[in-house]
C-alpha positions in Angstrom: 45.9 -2.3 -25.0 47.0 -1.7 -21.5 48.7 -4.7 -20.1 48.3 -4.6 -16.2 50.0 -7.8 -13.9 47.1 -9.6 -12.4 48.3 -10.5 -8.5 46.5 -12.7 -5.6 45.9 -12.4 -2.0 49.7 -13.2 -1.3 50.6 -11.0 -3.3 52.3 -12.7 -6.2 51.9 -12.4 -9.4 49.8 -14.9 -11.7 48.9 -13.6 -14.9 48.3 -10.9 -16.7 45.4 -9.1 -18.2 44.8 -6.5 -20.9 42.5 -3.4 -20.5 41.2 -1.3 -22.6 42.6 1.6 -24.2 39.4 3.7 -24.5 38.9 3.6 -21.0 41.9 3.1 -18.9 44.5 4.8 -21.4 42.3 8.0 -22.2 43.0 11.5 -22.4 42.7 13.0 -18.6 40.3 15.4 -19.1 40.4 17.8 -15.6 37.7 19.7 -16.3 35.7 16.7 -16.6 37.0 15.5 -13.2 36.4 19.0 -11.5 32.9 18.8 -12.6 32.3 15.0 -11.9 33.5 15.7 -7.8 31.4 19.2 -7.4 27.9 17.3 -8.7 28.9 14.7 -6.6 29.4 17.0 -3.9 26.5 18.9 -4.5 24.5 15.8 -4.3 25.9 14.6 -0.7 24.6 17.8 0.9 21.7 17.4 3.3 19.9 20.7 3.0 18.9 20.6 6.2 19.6 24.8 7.1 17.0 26.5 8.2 16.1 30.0 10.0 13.3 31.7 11.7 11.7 34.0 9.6 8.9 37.0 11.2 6.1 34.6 11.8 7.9 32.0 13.2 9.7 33.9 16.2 8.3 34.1 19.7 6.9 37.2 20.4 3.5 39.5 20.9 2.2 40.7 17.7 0.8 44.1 19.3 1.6 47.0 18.4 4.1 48.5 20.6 3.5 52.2 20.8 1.1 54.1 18.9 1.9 55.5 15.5 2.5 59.3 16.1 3.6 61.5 18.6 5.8 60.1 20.5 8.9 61.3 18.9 10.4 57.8 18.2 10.2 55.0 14.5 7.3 53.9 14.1 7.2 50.0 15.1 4.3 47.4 14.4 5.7 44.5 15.8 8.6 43.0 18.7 9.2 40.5 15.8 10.5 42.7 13.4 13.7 41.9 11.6 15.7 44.9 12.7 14.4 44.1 16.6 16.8 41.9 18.7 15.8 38.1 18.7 13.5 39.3 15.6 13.1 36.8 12.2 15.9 36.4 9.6 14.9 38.0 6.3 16.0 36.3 3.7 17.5 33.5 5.5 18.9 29.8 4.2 15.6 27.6 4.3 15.9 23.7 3.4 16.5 22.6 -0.1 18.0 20.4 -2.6 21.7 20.8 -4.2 21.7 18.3 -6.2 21.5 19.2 -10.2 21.9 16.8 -13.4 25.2 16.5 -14.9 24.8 14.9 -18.9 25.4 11.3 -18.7 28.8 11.8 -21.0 30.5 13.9 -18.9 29.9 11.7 -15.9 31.8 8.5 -18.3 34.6 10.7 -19.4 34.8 11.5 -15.8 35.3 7.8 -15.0 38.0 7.3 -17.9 40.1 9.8 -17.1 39.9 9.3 -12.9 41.1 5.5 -14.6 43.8 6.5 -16.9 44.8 8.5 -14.0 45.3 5.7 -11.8 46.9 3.6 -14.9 49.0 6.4 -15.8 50.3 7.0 -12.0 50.9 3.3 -11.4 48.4 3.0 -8.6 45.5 0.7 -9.9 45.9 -3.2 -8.5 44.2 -5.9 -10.0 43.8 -8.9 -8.3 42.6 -12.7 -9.3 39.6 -12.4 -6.9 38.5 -11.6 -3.6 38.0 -15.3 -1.9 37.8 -14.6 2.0 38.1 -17.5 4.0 36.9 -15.5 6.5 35.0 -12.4 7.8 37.9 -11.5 10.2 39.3 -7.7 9.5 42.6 -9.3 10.4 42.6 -11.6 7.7 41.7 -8.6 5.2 44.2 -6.7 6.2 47.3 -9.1 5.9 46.3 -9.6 2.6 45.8 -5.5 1.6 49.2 -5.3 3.2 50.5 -8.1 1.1 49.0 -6.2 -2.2 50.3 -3.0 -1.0 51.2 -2.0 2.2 52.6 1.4 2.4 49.2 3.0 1.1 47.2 4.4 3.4 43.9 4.5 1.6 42.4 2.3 -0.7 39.0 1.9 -3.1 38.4 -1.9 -4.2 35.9 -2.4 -6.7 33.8 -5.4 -6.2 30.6 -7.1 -7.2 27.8 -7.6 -4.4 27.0 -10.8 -3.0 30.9 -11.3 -1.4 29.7 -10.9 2.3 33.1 -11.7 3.7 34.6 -9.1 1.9 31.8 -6.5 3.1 31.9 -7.5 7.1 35.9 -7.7 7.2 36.2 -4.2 5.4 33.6 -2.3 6.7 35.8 -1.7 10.2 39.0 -0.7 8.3 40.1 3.1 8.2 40.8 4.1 4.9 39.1 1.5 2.8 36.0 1.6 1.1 34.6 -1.4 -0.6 32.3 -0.1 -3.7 30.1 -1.7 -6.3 31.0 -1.3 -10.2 27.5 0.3 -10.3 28.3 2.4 -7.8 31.7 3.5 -9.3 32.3 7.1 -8.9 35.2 9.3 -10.1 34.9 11.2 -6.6 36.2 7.9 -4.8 38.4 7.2 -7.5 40.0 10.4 -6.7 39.8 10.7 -2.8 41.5 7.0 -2.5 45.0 6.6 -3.3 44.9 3.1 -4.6 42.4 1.4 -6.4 42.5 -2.8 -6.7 39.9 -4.0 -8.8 39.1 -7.8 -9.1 39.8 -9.1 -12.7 36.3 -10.0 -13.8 35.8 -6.3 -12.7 38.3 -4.8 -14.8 37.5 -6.5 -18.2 33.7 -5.5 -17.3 34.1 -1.7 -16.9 36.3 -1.6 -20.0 33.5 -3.3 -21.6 30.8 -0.9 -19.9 32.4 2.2 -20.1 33.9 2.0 -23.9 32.5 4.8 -25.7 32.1 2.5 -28.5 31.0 -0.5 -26.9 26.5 -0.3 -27.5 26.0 -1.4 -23.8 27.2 1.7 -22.4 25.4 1.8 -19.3 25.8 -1.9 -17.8 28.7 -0.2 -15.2 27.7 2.3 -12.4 24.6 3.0 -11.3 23.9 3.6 -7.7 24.1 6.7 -5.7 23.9 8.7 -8.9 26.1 6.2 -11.1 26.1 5.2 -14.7 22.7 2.9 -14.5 21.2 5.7 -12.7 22.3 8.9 -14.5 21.0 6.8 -17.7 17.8 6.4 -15.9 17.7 10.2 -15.1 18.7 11.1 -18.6 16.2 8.9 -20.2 13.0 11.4 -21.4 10.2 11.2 -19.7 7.4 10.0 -20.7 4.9 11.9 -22.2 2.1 13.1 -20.8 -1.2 11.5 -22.2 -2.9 14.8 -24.0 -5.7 15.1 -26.2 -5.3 15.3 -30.0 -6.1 17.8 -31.5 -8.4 17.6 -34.3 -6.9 18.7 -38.0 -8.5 21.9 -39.1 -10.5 20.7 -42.1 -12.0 17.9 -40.2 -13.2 20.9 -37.9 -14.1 23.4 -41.0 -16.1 20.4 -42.5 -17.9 19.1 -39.0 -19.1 23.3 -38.9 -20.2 23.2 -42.7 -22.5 20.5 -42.3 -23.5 21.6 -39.3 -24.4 24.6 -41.3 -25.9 22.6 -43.2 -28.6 20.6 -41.5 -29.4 23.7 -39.3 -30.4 25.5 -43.3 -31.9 22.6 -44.1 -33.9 22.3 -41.0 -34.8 25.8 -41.2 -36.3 25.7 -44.9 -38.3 22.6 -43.6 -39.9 24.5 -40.7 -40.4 27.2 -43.4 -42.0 25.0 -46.0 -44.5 23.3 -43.4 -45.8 27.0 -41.8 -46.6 28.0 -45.4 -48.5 24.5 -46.5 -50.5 25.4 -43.0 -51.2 28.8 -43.9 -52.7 28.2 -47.6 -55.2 25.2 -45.4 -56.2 27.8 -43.6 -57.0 30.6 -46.9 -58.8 27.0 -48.1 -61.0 26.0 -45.3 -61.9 30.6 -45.0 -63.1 30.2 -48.5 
């Protein structure tokens, strides 16, 4: 395993702690990577474009000039596409981007942004993130203390630390993210990544490919918890059985039955009422 020095807020080192090889010492796969940021991307767009079309634009709908003789295109309409300040054929009109990437590519995405970071020297971990207080200036002397010369930086934390989130939330460059909302895009788009230690040892838990709680890391915005929930199958909808065919072929037999049956009754009772009737002639 991966043995990474475990620092504190004055940037000294206390310990160490050992991570995972199956996550932060994988193969970096950048295919994986490539398509990890453009669903990502994909997913961020707002779909908000949208053009006129023919019915849409101001205009009369008479017809301009009549159809023949006059020498000059026929024309039906001021609104016509080929007209000046006409409708857009064909134009962008609002939709969604967003598509479903398989849940495995979106983990090996995750270990190999990791291993990156591992591999490149630029992943922190530190003891934990105990704020005295919710000043940004406070924050920052300790970032500069962990490492000061980088200019952007991804820490991984756990909700519920409010200090953290009001004294980072006005800092340029530094983005404070959930382990369920882990995504290879920031991973990527940060220069250094400090994760606390509890953090660590959990996504190398969460995110070992052998490990049989594979989706107790990342989840929102389209992270691990969530793309399990959006791979899960659907449940089915409630339909009908259909009846097995001899249970049909022998509900239609006796059918066929009782309807003979009835029939030789009906039969049997007009000819006991027709001899009566030769009996009371005689």
């Amino acid at each position: 395993m991966a043995v990474v020095d475990v620092r504190n807020l004055q940037g000294k080192t206390v310990g160490q702690v050992e991570l995972a090889d199956a996550v932060f010492a994988a193969e970096v796969n950048p295919h994986l990577l490539h398509e990890a940021v453009r669903w990502y991307l994909a997913g961020q767009r707002a779909g908000t474009h949208k053009t006129k079309g023919r019915g849409e634009v101001s205009g009369s709908g008479r017809k301009l000039w009549r159809q023949k003789g006059t020498g000059r295109a026929r024309v039906g309409s001021i609104r016509s596409s080929i007209w000046r300040k006409g409708g857009t054929v064909h134009g962008p009109q609002p939709r969604s981007y967003e598509y479903r990437l398989p849940k495995k590519m979106i983990l090996g995405a995750l270990r190999s942004a990791l291993s990156a970071k591992v591999a490149d020297q630029k992943l922190t971990v530190v003891d934990g993130w105990k704020l005295d207080s919710h000043k940004t200036k406070e924050f920052r002397a300790a970032l500069n203390k962990l490492d000061g010369d980088t200019r952007t930086m991804l820490v991984v934390e756990g909700p519920g630390n409010r200090n953290l989130e009001l004294a980072s939330r006005n800092l340029e460059g530094v983005k404070v993210v959930a382990p369920a909302a882990l995504q290879a895009y920031d991973i990527l788009r940060h220069d250094r990544l400090l994760l606390s230690q509890d953090t660590a040892v959990r996504l190398g838990r969460s995110l070992n490919p052998q490990s049989a709680g594979t989706g107790e890391a990342a989840g929102e915005n389209g992270g691990v918890q969530a793309v399990e929930a959006a791979a899960a199958p659907a449940p089915a909808a409630k339909s009908r059985r259909s009846k097995p065919a001899t249970q049909t072929k022998a509900k239609s037999a006796g059918k066929a039955k009782s309807s003979a049956a009835a029939k030789g009754k009906s039969r049997a009772k007009g000819k006991g009422k027709s001899k009566s009737k030769e009996k009371e002639k005689d």
